[in-house]
ZADO-1210 file (C-alpha; in nm, 4 decimals, padded with zeros to 6 digits):
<atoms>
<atom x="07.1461" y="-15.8691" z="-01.5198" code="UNK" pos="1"/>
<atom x="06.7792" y="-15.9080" z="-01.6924" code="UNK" pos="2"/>
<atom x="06.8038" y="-15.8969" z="-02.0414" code="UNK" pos="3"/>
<atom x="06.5301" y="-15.6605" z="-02.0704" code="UNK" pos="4"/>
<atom x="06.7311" y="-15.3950" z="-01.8085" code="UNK" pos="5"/>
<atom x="07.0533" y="-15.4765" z="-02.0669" code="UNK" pos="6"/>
<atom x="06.8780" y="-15.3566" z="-02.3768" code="UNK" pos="7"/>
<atom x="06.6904" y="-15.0984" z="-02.2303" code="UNK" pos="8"/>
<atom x="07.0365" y="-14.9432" z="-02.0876" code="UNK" pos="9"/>
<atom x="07.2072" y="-15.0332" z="-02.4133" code="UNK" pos="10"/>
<atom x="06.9133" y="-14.8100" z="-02.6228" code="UNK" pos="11"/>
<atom x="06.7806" y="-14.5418" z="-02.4255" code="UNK" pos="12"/>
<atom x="06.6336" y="-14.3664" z="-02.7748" code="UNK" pos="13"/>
<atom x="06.3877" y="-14.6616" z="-02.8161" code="UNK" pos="14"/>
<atom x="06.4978" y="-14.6775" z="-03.1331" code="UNK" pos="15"/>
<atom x="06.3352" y="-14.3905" z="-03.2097" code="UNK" pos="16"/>
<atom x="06.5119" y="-14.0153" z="-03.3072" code="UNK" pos="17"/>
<atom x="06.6550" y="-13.8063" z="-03.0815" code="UNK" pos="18"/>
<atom x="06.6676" y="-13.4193" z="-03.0817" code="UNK" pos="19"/>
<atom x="07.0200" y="-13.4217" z="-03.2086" code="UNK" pos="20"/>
<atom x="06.9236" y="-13.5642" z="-03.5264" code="UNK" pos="21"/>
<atom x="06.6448" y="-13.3566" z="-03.6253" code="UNK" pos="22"/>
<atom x="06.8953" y="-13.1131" z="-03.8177" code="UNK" pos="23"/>
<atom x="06.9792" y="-13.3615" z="-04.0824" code="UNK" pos="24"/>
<atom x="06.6631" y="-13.5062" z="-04.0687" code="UNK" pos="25"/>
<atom x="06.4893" y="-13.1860" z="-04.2503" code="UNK" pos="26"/>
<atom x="06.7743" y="-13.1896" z="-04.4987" code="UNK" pos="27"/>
<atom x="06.7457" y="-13.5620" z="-04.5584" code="UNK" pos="28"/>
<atom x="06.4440" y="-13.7104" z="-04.4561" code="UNK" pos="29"/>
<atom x="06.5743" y="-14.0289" z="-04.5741" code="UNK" pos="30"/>
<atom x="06.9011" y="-14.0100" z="-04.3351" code="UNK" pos="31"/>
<atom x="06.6649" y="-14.1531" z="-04.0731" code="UNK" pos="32"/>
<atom x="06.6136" y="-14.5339" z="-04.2564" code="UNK" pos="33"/>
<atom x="06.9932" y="-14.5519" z="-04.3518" code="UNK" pos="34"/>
<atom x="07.1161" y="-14.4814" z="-04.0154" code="UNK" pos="35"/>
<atom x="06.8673" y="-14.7659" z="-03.8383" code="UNK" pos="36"/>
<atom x="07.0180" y="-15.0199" z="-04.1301" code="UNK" pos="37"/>
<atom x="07.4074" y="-14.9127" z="-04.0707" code="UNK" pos="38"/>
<atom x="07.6164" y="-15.0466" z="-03.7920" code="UNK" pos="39"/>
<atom x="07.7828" y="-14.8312" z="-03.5912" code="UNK" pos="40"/>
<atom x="08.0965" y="-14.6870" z="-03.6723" code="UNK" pos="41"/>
<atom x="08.4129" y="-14.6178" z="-03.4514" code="UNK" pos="42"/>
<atom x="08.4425" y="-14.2823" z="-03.2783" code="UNK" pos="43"/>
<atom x="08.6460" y="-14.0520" z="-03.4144" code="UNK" pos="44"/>
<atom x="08.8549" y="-13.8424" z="-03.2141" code="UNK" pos="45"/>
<atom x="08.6871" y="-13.4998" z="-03.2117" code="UNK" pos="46"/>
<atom x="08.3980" y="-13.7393" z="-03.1213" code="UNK" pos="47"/>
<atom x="08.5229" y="-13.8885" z="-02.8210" code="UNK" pos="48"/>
<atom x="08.7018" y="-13.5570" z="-02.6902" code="UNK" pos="49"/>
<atom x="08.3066" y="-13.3889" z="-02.7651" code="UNK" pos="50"/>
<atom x="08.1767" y="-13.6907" z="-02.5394" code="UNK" pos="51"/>
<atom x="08.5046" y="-13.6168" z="-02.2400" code="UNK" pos="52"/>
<atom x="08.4163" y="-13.2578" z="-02.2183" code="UNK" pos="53"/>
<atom x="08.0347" y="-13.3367" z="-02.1806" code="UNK" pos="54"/>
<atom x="08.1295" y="-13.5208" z="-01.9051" code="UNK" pos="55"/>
<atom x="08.3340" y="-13.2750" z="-01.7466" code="UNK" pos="56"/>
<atom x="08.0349" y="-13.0199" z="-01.7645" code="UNK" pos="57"/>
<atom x="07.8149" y="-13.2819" z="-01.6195" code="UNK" pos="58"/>
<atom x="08.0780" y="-13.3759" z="-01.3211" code="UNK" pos="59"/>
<atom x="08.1786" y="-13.0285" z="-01.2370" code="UNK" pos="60"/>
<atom x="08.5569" y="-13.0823" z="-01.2950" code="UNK" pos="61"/>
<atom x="08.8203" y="-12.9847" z="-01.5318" code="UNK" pos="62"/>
<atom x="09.0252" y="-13.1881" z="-01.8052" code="UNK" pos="63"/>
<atom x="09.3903" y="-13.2296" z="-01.7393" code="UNK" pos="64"/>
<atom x="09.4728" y="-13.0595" z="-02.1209" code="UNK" pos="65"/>
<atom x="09.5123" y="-12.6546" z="-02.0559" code="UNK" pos="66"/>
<atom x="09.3137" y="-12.5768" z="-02.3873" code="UNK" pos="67"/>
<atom x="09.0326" y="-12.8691" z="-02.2858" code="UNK" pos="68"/>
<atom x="09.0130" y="-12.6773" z="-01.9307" code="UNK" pos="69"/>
<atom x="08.9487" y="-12.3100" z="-02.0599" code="UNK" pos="70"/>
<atom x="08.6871" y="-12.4303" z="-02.2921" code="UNK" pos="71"/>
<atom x="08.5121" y="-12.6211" z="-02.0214" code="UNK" pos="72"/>
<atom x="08.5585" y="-12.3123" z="-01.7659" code="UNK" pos="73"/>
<atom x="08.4345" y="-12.0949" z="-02.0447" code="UNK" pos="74"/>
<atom x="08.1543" y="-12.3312" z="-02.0766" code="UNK" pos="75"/>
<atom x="08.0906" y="-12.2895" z="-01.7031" code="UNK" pos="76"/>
<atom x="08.1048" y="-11.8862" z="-01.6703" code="UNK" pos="77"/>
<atom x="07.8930" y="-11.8423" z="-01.9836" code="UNK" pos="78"/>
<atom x="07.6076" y="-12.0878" z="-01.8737" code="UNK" pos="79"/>
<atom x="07.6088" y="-11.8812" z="-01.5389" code="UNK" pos="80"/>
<atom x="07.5663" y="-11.5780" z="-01.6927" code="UNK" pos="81"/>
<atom x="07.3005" y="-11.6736" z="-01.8860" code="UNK" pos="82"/>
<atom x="07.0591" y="-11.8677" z="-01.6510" code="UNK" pos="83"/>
<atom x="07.1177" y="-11.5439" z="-01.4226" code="UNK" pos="84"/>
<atom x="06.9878" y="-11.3235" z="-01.6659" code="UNK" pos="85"/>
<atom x="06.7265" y="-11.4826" z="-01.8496" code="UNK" pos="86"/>
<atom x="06.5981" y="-11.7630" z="-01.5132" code="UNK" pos="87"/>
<atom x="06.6864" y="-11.6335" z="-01.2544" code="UNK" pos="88"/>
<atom x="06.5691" y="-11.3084" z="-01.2423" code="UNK" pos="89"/>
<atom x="06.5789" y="-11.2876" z="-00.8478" code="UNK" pos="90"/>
<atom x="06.4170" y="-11.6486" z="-00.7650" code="UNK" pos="91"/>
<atom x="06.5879" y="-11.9652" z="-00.7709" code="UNK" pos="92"/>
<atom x="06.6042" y="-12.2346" z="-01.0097" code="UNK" pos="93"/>
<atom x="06.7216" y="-12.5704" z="-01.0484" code="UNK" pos="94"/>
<atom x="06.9580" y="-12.7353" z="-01.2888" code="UNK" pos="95"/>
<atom x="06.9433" y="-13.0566" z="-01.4857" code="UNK" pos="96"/>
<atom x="07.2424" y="-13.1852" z="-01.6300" code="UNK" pos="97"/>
<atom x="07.2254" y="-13.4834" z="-01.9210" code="UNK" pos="98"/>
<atom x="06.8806" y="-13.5742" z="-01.8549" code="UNK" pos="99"/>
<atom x="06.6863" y="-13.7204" z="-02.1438" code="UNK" pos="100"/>
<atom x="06.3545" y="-13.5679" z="-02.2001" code="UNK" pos="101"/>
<atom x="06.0356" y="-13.7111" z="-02.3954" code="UNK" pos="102"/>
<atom x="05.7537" y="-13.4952" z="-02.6075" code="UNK" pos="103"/>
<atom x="05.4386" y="-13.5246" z="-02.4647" code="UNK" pos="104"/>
<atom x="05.3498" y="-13.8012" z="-02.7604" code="UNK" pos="105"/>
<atom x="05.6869" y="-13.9889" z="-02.7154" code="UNK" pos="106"/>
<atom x="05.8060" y="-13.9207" z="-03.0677" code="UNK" pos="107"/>
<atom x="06.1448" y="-13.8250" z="-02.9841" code="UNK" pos="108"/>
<atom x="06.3520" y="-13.7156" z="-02.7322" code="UNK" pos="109"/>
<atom x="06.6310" y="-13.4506" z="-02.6526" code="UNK" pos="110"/>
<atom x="06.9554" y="-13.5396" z="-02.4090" code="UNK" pos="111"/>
<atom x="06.9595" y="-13.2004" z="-02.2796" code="UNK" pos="112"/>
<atom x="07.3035" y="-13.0847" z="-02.1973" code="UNK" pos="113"/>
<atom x="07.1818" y="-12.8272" z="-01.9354" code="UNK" pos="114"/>
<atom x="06.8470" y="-12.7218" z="-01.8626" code="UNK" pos="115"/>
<atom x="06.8227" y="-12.4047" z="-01.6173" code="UNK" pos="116"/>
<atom x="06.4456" y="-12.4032" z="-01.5118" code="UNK" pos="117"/>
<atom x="06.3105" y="-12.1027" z="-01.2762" code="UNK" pos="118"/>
<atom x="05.9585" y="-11.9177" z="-01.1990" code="UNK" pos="119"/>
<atom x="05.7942" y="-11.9845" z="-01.5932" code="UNK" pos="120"/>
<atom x="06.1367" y="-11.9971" z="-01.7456" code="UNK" pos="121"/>
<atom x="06.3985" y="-12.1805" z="-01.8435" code="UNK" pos="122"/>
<atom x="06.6850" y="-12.1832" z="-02.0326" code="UNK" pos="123"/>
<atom x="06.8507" y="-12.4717" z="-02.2366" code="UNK" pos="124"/>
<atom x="07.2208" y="-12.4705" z="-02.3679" code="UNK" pos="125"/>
<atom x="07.3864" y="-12.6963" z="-02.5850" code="UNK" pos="126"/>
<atom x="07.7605" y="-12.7634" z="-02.5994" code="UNK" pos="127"/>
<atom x="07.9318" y="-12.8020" z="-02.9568" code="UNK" pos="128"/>
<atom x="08.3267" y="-12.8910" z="-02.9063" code="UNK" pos="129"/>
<atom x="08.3869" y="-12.9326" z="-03.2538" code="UNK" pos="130"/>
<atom x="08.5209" y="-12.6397" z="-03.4774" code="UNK" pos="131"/>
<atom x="08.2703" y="-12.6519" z="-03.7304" code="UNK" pos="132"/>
<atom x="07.9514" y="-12.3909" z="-03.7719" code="UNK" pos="133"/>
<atom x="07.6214" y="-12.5057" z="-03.7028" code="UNK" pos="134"/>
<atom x="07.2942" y="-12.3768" z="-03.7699" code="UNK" pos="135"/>
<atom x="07.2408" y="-12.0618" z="-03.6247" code="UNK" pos="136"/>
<atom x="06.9896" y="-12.0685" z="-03.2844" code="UNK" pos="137"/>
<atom x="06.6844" y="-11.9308" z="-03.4322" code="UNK" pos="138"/>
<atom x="06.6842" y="-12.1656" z="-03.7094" code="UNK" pos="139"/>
<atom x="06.8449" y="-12.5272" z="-03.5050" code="UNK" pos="140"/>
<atom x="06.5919" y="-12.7748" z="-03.5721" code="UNK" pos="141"/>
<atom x="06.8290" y="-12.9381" z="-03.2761" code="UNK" pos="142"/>
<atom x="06.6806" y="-12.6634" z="-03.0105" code="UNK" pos="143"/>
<atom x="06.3297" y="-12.6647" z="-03.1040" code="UNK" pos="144"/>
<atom x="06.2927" y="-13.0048" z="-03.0447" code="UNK" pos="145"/>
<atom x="06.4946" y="-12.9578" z="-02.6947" code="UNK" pos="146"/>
<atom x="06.2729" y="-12.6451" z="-02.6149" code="UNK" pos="147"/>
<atom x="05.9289" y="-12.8732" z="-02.6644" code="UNK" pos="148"/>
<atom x="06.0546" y="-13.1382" z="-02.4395" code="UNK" pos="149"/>
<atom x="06.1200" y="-12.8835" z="-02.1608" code="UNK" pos="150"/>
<atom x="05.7606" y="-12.7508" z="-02.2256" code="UNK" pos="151"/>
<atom x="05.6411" y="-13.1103" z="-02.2383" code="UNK" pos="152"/>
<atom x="05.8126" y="-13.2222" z="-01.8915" code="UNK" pos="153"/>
<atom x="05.7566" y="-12.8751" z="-01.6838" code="UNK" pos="154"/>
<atom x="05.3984" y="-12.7792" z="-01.6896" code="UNK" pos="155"/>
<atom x="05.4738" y="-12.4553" z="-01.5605" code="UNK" pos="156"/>
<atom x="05.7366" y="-12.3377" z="-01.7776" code="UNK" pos="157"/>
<atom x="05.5682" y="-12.0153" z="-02.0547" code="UNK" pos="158"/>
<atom x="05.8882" y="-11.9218" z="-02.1789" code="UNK" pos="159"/>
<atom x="06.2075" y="-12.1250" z="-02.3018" code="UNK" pos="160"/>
<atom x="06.5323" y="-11.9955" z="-02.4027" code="UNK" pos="161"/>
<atom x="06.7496" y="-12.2281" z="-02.6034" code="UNK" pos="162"/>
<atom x="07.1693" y="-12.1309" z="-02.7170" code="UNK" pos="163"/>
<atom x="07.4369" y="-12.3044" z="-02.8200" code="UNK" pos="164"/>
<atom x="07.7671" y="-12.2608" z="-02.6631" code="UNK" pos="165"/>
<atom x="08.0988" y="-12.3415" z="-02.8828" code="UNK" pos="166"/>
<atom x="08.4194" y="-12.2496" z="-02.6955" code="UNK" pos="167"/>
<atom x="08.6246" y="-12.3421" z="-03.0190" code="UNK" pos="168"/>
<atom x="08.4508" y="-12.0908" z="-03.2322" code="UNK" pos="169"/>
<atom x="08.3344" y="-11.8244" z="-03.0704" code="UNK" pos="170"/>
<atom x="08.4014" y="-11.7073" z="-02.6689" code="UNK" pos="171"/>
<atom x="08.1187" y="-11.4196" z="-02.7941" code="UNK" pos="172"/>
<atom x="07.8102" y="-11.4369" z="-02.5874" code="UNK" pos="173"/>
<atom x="07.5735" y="-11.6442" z="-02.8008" code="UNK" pos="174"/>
<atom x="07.2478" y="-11.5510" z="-02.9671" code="UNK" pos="175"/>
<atom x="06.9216" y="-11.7459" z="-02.7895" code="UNK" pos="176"/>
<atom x="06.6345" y="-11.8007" z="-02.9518" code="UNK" pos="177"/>
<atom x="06.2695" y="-11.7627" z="-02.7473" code="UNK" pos="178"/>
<atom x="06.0115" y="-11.9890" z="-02.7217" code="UNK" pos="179"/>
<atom x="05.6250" y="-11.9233" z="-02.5839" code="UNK" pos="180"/>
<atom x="05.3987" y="-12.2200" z="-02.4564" code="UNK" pos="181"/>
<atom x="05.1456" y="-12.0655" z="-02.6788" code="UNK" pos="182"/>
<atom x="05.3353" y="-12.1377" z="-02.9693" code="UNK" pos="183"/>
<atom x="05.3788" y="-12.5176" z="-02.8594" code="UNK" pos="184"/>
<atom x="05.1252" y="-12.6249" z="-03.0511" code="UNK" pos="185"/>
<atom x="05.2730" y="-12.5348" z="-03.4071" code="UNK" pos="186"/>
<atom x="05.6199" y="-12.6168" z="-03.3306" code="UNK" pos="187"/>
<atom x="05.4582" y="-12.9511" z="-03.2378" code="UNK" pos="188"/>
<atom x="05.2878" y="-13.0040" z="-03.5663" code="UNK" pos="189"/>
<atom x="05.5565" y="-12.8857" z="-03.7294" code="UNK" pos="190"/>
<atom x="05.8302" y="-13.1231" z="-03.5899" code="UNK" pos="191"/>
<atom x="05.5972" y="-13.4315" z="-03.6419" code="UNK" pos="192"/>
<atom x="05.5498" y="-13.3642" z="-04.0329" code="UNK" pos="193"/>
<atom x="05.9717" y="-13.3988" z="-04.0350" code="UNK" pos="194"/>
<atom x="05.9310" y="-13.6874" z="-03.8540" code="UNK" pos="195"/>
<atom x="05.6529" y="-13.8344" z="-04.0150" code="UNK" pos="196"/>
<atom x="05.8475" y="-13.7359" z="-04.3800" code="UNK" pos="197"/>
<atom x="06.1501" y="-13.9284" z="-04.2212" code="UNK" pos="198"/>
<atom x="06.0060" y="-14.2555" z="-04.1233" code="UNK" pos="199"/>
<atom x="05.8144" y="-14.2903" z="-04.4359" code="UNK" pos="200"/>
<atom x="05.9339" y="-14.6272" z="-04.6767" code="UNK" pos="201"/>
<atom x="06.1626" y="-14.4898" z="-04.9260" code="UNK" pos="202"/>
<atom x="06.1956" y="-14.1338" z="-04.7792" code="UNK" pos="203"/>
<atom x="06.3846" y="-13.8508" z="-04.9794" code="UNK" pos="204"/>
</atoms>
């Protein structure tokens, strides 16, 4: 194989941060520098069963593990729900599952889980597996960025809905946060300046 295609495969960020990140990057700007001079660690378990039930979202099947297979069909029902009432809205829609999206200025970009995109809508979800809390919707750093890369890569999307879905915490229907294309423009700016603060020598 070309050595280029091998490292290319091998770092499909670019080196550069990815949508998942941008949580701890606004508390630590300098988390950014000291993660780029740190080899990676070894997975840890909650790790690699977050990474098999992302795959069993993106294949369509279920884990052998009873408790692994509700949370993925939970997963499943909820997302269905969702894009029906907030995409669908009578029209079709298509679906993109793990596809990695770029801003418009190819700062960073988001893996989206699930992206539901309809008639000048769409909705993004996020899966968490862990058991921990995360940062409520309206305030994830983590679904801003995904909700400007959906603007960024479907010109005719106004509106974006972004959620996080955590079948080990809550089975409750989960609060979405809204996003306009007019308001791209200052979600923009703002998400550069926390990028711009990151990358900076001897960050925070």
């Amino acid at each position: 194989m070309d050595k280029d295609v091998l490292i290319a495969e091998e770092d499909v960020r670019r080196g550069l941060p990815s949508a998942s990140g941008l949580q701890r990057l606004l508390l630590c700007p300098g988390s950014w520098l000291a993660e780029k001079a740190c080899p990676d660690g070894e997975q840890s378990e909650a790790a690699a069963m977050g990474t098999r039930l992302h795959k069993h979202m993106e294949d369509g099947t279920l884990p052998q593990d009873a408790v692994e297979a509700e949370a993925v069909a939970w997963c499943r029902e909820m997302e269905e729900q969702l894009a029906k009432e907030y995409v669908a809205d009578g029209h079709g829609m298509a679906a993109f599952r793990e596809k990695r999206l770029w801003d418009a200025c190819q700062r960073f970009s988001a893996q989206e889980d699930v992206v539901f995109v309809g008639v000048g809508k769409a909705l993004v979800l996020d899966y968490k597996f862990g058991r921990g809390d995360v940062v409520e919707a309206k305030m994830n750093a983590q679904l801003y960025g995904q909700a400007l890369t959906v603007f960024d890569n479907f010109a005719d999307v106004e509106e974006v809905y972004a959620g996080i879905l955590q079948p080990f915490v809550s089975r409750q229907k989960p609060q979405l946060v809204r996003f306009k294309k007019d308001e791209t423009v200052v979600l923009r700016g703002w998400l550069y300046g926390k990028l711009d603060a990151a990358m900076q020598p001897g960050a925070e």
